[in-house]
C-alpha positions as CSV (number, residue, x, y, z in Angstrom):
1,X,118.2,122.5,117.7
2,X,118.8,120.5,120.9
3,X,119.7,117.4,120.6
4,X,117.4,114.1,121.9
5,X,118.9,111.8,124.5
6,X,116.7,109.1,124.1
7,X,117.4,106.5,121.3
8,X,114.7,106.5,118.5
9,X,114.8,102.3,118.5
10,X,116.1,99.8,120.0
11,X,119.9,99.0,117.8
12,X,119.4,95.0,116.4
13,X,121.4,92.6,118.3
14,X,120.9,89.7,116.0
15,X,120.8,90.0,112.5
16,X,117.6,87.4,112.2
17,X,115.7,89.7,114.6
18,X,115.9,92.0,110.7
19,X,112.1,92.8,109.5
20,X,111.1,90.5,106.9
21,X,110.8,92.1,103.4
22,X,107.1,92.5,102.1
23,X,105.4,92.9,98.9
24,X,104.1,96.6,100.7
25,X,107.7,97.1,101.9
26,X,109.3,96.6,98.2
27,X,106.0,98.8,96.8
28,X,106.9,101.9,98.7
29,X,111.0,101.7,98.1
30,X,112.6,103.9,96.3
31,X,113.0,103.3,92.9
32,X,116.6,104.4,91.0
33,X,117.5,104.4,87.4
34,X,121.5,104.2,88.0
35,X,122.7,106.8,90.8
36,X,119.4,108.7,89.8
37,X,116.0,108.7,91.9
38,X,113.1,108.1,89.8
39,X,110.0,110.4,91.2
40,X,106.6,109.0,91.6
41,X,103.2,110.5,91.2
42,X,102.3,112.5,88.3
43,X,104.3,113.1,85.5
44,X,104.8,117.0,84.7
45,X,102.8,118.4,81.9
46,X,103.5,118.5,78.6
47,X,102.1,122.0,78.1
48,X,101.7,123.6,81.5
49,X,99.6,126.4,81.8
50,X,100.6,130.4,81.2
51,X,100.1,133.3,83.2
């Protein structure tokens, strides 16, 4: 895979230029329950169908 040359952002030069954090921003984060992730969406079944 060749590598790009052209930055993906611009780097921060001052650390109060940062994003501010949001309610949406905190919604979509990742959650963890010590070193493990936590998945989202549906929860598997409890008795999945046979073939």
């Amino acid at each position: 895979m060749k590598k790009s040359n052209v930055p993906s952002a611009t780097p921060w030069s001052d650390p109060d230029d940062a994003p501010e954090i949001t309610d949406v921003w905190v919604a979509e984060a990742d959650l963890y329950d010590g070193e493990k992730r936590l998945r989202r969406g549906r929860p598997p079944k409890v008795q999945p169908k046979e073939r």
